[in-house]
VMD Tcl script that draws the C-alpha trace (Angstrom):
set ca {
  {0.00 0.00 0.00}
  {1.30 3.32 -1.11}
  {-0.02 6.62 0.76}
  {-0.43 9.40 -2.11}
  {-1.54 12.08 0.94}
  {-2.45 11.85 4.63}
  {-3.15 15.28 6.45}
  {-5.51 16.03 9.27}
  {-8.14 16.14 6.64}
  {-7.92 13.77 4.17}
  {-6.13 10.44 3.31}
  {-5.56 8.89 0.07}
  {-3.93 5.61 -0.16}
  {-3.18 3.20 -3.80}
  {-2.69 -0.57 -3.96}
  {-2.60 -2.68 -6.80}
  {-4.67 -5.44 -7.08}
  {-3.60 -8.37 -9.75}
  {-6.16 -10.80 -11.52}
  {-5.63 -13.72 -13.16}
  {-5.98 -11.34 -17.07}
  {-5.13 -7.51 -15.78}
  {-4.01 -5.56 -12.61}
  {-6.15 -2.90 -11.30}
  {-4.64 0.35 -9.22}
  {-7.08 0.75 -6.23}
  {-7.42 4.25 -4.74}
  {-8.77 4.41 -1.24}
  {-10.33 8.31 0.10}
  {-10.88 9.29 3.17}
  {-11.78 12.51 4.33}
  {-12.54 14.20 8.43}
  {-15.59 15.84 9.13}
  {-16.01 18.34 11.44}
  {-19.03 20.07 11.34}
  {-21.01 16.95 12.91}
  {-21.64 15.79 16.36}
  {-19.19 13.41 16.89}
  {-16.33 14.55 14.28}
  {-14.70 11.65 13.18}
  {-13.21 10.11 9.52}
  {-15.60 9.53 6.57}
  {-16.47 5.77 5.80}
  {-13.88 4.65 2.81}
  {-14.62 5.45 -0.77}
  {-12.82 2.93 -3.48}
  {-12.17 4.06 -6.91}
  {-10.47 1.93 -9.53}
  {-8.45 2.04 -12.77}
  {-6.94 -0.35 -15.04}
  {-3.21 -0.43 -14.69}
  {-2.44 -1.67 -18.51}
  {-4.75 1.14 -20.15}
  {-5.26 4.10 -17.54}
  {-9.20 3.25 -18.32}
  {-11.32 3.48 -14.82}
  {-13.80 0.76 -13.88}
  {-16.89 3.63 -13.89}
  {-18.31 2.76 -10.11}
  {-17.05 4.58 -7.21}
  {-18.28 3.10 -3.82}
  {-17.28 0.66 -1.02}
  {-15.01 -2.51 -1.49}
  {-17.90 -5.06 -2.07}
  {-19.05 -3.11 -5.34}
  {-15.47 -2.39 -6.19}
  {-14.32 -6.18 -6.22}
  {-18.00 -7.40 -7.84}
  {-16.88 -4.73 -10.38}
  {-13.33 -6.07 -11.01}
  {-14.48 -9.47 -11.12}
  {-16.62 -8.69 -13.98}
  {-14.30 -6.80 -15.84}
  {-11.33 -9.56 -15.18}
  {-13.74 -12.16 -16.81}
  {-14.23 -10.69 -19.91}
  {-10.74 -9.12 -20.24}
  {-11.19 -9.30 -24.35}
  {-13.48 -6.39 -24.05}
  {-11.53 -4.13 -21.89}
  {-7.68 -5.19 -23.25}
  {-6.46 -4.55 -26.83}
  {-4.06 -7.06 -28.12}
  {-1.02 -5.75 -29.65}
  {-0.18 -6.68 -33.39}
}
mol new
graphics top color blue
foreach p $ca { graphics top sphere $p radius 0.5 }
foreach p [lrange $ca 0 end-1] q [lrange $ca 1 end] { graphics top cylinder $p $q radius 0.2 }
display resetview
């Protein structure tokens, strides 16, 4: 795990995830809020790219719709992957 930024408000952390076809780059935010209650840090948000083309999954959310969303995308890696000639 690689931290990209981590200040009193906000944390943003990368890892790299590798399937069996591609490897995805996994970017975890976090942010703190004040202005509630009880301040405290943010639930984590997960957004996604594909390492081999720079092209992001589309779904932004929490790690259970992140890794349904890779597993799709691994599965049918013909769509998302250009061979080179």
């Amino acid at each position: 795990m690689k931290t990209l930024e981590n200040t009193k408000t906000r944390k943003v952390k990368t890892i790299e995830v590798i399937f069996s076809n591609m490897t995805f780059v996994v970017k975890v935010h976090s942010h703190y809020m004040v202005a509630l209650n009880s301040p405290s840090w943010s639930t984590n948000r997960y957004t996604a790219t594909i390492k081999e083309t720079g092209e992001g999954i589309g779904v932004m959310g929490g790690k259970k719709l992140i890794t349904s969303q890779m597993d799709l995308i691994n599965s049918r890696p013909d769509l998302f992957l250009r061979k080179l000639i």
